[in-house]
C-alpha positions as CSV (number, residue, x, y, z in Angstrom):
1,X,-25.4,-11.0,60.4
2,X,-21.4,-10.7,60.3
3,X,-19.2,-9.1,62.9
4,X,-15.8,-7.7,63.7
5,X,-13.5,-6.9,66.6
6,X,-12.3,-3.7,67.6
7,X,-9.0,-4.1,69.7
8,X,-7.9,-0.8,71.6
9,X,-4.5,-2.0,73.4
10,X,-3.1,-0.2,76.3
11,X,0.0,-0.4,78.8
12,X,-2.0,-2.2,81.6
13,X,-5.7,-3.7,79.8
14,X,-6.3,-4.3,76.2
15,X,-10.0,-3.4,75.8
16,X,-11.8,-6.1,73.3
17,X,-15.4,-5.3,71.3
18,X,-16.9,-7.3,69.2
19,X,-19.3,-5.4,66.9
20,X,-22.2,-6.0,64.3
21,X,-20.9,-4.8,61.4
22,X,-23.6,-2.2,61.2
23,X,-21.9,-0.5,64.2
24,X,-23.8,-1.7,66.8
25,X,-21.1,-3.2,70.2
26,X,-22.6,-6.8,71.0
27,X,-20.2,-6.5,73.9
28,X,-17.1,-5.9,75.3
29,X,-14.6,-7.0,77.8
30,X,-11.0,-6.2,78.9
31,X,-8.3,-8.5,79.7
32,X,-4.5,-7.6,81.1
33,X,-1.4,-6.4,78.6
34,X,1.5,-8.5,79.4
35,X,4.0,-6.3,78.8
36,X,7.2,-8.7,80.1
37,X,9.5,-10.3,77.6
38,X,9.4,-7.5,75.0
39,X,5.1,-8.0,75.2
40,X,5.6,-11.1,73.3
41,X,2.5,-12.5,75.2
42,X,0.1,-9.6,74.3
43,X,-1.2,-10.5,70.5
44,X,-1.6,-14.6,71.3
45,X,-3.2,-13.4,74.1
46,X,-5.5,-11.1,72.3
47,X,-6.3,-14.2,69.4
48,X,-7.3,-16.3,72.4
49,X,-9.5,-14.1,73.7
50,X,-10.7,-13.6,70.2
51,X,-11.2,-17.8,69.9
52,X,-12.6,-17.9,73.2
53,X,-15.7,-15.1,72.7
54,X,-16.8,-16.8,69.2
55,X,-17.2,-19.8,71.1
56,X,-18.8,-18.2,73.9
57,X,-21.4,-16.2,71.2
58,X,-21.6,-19.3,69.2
59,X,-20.3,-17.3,65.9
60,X,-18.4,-19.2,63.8
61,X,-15.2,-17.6,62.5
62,X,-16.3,-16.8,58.7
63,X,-19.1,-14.3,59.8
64,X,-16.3,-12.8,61.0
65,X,-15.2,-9.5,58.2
66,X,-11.6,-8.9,60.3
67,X,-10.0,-6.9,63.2
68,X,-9.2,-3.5,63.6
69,X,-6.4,-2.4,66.5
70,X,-5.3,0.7,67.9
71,X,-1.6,0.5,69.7
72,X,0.3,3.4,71.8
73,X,2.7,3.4,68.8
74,X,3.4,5.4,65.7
75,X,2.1,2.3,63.3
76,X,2.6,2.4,59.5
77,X,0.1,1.7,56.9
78,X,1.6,-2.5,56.4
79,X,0.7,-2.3,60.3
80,X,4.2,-2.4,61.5
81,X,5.3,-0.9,64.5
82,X,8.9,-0.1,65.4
83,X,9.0,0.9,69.1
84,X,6.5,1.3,71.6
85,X,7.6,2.2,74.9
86,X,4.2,1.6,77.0
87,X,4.4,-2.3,75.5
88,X,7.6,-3.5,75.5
89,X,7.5,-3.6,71.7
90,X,10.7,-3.2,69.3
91,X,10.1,-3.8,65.9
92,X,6.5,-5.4,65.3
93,X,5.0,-6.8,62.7
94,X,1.4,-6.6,64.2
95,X,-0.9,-6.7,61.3
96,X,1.0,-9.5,59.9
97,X,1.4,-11.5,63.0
98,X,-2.5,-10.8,64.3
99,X,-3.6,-12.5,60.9
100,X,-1.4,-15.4,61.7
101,X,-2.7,-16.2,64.7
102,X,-6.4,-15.5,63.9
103,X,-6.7,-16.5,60.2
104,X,-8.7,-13.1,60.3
105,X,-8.1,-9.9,58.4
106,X,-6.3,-7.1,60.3
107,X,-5.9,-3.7,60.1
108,X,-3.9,-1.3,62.4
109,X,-3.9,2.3,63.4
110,X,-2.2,4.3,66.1
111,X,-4.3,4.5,69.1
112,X,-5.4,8.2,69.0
113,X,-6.0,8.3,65.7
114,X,-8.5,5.3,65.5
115,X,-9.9,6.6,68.7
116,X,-9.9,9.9,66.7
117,X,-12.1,7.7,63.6
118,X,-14.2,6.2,66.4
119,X,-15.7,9.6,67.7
120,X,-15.8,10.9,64.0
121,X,-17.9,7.8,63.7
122,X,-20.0,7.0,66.6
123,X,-19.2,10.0,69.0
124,X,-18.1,13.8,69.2
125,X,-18.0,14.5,65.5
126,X,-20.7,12.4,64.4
127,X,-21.6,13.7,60.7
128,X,-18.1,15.3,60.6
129,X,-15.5,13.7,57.7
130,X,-13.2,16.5,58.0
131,X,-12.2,16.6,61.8
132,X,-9.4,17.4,64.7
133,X,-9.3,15.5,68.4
134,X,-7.3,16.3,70.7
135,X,-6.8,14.1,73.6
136,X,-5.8,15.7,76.9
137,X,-4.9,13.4,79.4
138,X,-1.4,12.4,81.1
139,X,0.1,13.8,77.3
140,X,-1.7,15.1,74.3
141,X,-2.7,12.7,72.1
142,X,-4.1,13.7,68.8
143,X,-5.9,12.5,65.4
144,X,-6.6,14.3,62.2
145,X,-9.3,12.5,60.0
146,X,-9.6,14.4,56.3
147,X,-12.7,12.9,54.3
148,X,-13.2,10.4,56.6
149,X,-10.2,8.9,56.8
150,X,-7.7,9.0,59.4
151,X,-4.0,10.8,58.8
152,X,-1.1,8.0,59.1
153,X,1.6,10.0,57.4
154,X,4.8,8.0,55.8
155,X,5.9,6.4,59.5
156,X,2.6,6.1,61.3
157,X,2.7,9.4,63.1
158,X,0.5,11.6,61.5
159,X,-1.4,13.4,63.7
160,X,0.8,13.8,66.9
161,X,-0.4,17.2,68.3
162,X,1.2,16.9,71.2
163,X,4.5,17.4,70.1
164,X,4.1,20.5,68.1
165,X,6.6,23.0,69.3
166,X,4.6,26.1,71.0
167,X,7.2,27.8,73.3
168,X,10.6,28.0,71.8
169,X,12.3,29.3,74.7
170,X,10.9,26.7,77.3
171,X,13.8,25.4,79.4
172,X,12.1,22.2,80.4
173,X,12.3,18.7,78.3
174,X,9.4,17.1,77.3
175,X,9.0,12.9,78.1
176,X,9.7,12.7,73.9
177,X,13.1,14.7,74.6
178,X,12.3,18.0,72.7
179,X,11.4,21.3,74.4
180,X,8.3,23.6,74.4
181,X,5.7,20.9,73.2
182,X,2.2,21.5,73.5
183,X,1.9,18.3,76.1
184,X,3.9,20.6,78.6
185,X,0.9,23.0,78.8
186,X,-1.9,21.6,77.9
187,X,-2.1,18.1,79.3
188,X,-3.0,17.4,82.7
189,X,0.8,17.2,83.3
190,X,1.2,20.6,82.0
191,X,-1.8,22.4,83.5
192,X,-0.1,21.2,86.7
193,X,2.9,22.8,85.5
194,X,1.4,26.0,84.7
195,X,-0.5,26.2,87.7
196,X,2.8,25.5,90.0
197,X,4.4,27.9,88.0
198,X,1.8,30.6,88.1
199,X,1.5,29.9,92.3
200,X,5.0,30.2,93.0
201,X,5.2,34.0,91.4
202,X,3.5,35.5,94.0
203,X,1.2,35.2,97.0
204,X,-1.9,36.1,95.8
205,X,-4.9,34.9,97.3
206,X,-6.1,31.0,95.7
207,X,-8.1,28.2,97.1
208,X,-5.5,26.4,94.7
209,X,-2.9,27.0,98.0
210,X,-5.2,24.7,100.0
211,X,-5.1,21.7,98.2
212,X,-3.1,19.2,96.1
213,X,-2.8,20.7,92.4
214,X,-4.5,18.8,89.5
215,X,-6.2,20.0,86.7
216,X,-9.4,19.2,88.2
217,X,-9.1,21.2,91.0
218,X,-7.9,24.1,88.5
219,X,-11.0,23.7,86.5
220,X,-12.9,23.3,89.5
221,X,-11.4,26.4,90.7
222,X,-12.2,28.3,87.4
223,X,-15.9,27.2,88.1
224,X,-15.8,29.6,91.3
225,X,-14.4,32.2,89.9
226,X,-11.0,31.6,91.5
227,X,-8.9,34.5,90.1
228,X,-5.2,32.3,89.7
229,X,-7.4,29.7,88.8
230,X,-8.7,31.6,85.8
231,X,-5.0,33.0,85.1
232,X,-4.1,29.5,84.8
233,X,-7.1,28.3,82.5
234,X,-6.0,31.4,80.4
235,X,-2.8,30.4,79.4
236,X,-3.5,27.1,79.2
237,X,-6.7,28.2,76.7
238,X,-4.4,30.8,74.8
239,X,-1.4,27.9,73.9
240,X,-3.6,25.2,73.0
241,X,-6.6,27.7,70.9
242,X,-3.6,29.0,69.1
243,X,-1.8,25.8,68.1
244,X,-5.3,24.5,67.0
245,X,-5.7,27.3,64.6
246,X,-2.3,26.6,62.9
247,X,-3.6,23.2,62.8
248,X,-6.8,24.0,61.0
249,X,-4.8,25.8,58.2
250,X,-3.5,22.5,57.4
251,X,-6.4,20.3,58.0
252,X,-9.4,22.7,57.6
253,X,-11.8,20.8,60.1
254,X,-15.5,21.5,60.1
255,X,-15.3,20.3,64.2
256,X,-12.2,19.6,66.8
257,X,-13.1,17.4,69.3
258,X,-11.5,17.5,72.9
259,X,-11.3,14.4,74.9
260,X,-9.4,12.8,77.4
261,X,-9.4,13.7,81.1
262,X,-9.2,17.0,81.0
263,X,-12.5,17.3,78.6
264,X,-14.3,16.1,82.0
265,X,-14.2,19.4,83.0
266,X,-17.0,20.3,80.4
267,X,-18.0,23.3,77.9
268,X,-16.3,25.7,80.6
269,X,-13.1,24.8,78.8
270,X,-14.3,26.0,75.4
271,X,-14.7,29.5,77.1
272,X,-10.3,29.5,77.2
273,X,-9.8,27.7,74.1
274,X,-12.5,29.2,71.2
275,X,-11.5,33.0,71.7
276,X,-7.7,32.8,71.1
277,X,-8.6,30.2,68.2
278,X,-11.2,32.1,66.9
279,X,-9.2,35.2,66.7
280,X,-6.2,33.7,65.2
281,X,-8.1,31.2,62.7
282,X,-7.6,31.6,59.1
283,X,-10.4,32.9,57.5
284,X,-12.2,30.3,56.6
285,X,-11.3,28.6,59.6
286,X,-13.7,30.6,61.5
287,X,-16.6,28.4,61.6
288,X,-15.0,25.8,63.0
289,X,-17.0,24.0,65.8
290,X,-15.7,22.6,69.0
291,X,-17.3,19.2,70.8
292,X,-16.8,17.4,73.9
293,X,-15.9,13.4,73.4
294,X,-18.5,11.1,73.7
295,X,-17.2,8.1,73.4
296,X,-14.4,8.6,76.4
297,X,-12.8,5.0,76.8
298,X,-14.8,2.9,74.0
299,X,-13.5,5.6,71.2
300,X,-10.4,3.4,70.4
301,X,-12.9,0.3,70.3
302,X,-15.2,2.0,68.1
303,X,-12.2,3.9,65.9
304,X,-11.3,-0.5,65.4
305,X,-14.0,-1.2,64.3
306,X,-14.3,1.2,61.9
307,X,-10.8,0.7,60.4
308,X,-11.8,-2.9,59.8
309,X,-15.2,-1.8,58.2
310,X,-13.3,0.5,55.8
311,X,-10.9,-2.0,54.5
């Protein structure tokens, strides 16, 4: 039997797998990103770990095929990252300096588009090669895999959904500096935004005006019928359906995938976002499926593992 690692690193945890090589997790474990001093400490920290579980199992390092990583970064295809905000990061050489300290071949990907190849692989769009995900959490994340293979793009930032431009006349900035982004509607961040902007027009009756404003409780609102709540789902729906059909011109998916927090909410969000994709989808975008992630915080493991089983 021969194994790999799948490394999915964060801003506060990196989360660590170590997988058969026939796909199957033989566990998995977390341990803290320490993001001081540029996150110097955060790849030895990650090869320890690494040392430490192969002794633990009782593997010894050449059953061992390699180790995949996902990073919060735009990461080019030599596995060099140069900036990452969420670790402290400048210029990285990761891949190179992973291999280093493990001995063990590396690969590297962008976090949402290995967790993007994980749920193509093991999740959402199992049996899918051609495939969009759309991560809606805090921001819109996003991966594009086409014949099984994840998008990258000349500076590692194929794929980034989130900062398509939807509203050109949005007066608001965006965290990445632009304006009008789809991450200001359709995250959680920008359902809140929409929903705060849609209360404050006028005073019509909402069980939204009772309580603190998430998209949770606007989802759950749309689950009674709320009528502001629906409003709000609606516009939220109509921006992101309609972005995702210019996207499938390009990418011509056979599934998109919606993860993230927001995907919690269920299939009641596919009722917003099919009809105003559907009805502005290129022709023979029009069969198009949408899934709910499976995977939800192993799909960056998994998407790892996969980069290192494809190299």
């Amino acid at each position: 039997m021969s194994y790999c690692f799948g490394i999915d690193v964060g801003g506060t945890t990196v989360k660590m797998g170590l997988f058969q090589t026939d796909g199957t997790l033989k566990d998995k474990w977390e341990i803290k990103s320490r993001t001081e001093n540029e996150g110097e400490a955060i790849l030895p920290d990650i090869a320890k770990a690494i040392e430490e579980k192969l002794t633990e199992s009782g593997i010894d390092v050449s059953e061992v095929v390699g180790i995949g990583i996902g990073v919060p970064a735009p990461v080019d295809r030599e596995g060099v990252v140069k900036d990452s905000a969420n670790l402290g990061w400048g210029y990285k050489e990761a891949r190179r300096e992973l291999e280093e300290l493990t001995g063990l071949t590396v690969k590297a990907g962008n976090d949402a588009n290995v967790a993007a190849l994980g749920e193509m692989w093991k999740g959402g769009g199992k049996g899918h090669r051609n495939m969009i995900m759309v991560t809606l959490g805090t921001g819109v994340g996003g991966g594009i895999i086409i014949n099984g293979k994840e998008l990258v793009g000349e500076h590692g930032a194929g794929g980034e959904i989130g900062h398509i431009t939807v509203q050109w006349d949005e007066a608001e900035s965006c965290g990445c500096g632009r304006k009008g982004c789809l991450e200001q509607y359709a995250s959680a961040t920008g359902i809140v935004r929409l929903a705060n902007r849609r209360l404050a027009r006028d005073d019509k009756d909402s069980i939204l005006r009772e309580q603190s404003i998430s998209a949770k409780a606007v989802f759950d609102a749309v689950k009674q019928k709320d009528e502001v709540a629906m409003e709000i789902a609606a516009v939220f729906g109509d921006i992101l359906g309609k972005t995702l059909a210019n996207i499938a011109v390009l990418a011509d998916p056979s599934v998109i995938v919606i993860g993230g927090g927001v995907s919690r909410a269920g299939e009641i969000l596919f009722e917003y976002i099919e009809p105003p994709f559907t009805a502005n989808a290129f022709f023979a975008s029009k069969g198009t499926t949408f899934a709910l992630a499976e995977l939800e915080n192993d799909a960056g493991m998994y998407g790892a593992a996969k980069l290192i089983l494809e190299v």
